[in-house]
N, C-alpha and C positions, 0 to 999 in steps of 0.2 A: 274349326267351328262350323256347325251345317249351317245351310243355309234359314233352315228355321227359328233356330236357337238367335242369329246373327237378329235377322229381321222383330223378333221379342224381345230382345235387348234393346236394341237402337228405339224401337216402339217404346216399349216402358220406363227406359230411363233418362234418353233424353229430350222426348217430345215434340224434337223438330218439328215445327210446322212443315218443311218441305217431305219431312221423310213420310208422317201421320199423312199426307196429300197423296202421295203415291201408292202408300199400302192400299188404300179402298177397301173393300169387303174383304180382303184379308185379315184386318183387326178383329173381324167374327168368325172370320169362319176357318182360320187358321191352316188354308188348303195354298199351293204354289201356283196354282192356276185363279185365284182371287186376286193377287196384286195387282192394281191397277183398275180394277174391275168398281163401278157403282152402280147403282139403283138409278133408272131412267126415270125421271119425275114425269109426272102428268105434264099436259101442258096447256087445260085448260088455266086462265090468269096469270099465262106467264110471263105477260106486258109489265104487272103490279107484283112478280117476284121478285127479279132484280136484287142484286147482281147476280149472273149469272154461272154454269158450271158448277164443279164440287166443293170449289175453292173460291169462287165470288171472283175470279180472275176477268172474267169479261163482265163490262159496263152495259153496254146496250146488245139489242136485239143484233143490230149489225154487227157489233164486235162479234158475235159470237156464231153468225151466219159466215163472217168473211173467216174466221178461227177455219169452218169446214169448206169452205170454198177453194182455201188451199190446200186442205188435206195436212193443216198444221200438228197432227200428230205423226207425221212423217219420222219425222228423227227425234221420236221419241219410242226408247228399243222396248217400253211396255206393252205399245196398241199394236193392234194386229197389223202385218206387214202389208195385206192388202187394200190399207185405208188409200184413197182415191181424192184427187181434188174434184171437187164437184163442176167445178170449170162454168161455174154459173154469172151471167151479165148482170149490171149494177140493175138493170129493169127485173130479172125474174128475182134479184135478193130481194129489192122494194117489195115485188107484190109478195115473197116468203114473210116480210115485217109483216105486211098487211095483212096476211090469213091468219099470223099468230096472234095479232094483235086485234082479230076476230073474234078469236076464243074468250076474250075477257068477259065474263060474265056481267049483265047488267046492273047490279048493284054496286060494281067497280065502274061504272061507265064514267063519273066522273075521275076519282083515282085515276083511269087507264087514259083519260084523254090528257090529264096531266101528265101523266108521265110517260105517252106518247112524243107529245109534244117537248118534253125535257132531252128526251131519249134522240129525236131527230136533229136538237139541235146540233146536241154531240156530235151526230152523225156527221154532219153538216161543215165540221170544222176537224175533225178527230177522228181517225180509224184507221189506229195502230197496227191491228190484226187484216187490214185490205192488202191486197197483193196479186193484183192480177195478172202480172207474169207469169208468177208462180203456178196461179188457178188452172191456165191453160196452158203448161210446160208439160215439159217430163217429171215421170217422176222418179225424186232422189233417191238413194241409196240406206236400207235404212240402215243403223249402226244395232252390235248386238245387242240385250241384255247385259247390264256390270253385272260380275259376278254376286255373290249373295255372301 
């Protein structure tokens, strides 16, 4: 079975959430270089979008800061091989919250200090996605593509 036909099937009939997460822009545009691919959102408000990514999988601003700080799409054989840990300190993520959480437009100013202040607490206690060894490591090997 090609690999096309494979991915149309699995899509259409039995709707996995995990699998529908992974195809991305593929589901339109039915090219092999789409899986895995999405539409980069604005990021003006995106204090008061939440949860975050394609998948709502990170909770706060830092979840999804420390997600790139270790280059968590590493061994993941869709994203491009040359993804990098950003190797960024707990001070320069802080002030990355703080620029994004700049962009909130004024008529979210309350909304956004709410759920600043929601979002820090988490910080504060939770941050499953942190990993600073990693941040400032080598980096691993990535595994291939499964077949289709």
């Amino acid at each position: 079975m090609s690999w096309r036909r494979e991915i149309c099937r699995m899509s259409t009939r039995r709707r996995s959430p995990a699998i529908l997460s992974v195809l991305g822009r593929f589901l339109l545009t039915k090219k092999q270089s789409d899986i895995a691919a999405f539409k980069t959102p604005d990021l003006r408000n995106v204090l008061v979008t939440g949860p975050y990514f394609h998948d709502g999988s990170m909770q706060t601003l830092w979840d999804a800061l420390d997600h790139y700080n270790k280059g968590d799409g590493i061994s993941d054989p869709w994203l491009d091989e040359d993804m990098q840990p950003l190797a960024l300190t707990e001070s320069e993520i802080d002030d990355l919250v703080a620029l994004l959480v700049s962009l909130t437009s004024p008529q979210y100013k309350e909304l956004g200090d709410q759920e600043y202040a929601r979002q820090l607490a988490i910080a504060k206690v939770s941050r499953p996605q942190r990993d600073t060894a990693r941040a400032f490591g080598s980096k691993p090997k990535q595994p291939p593509p499964p077949p289709l």
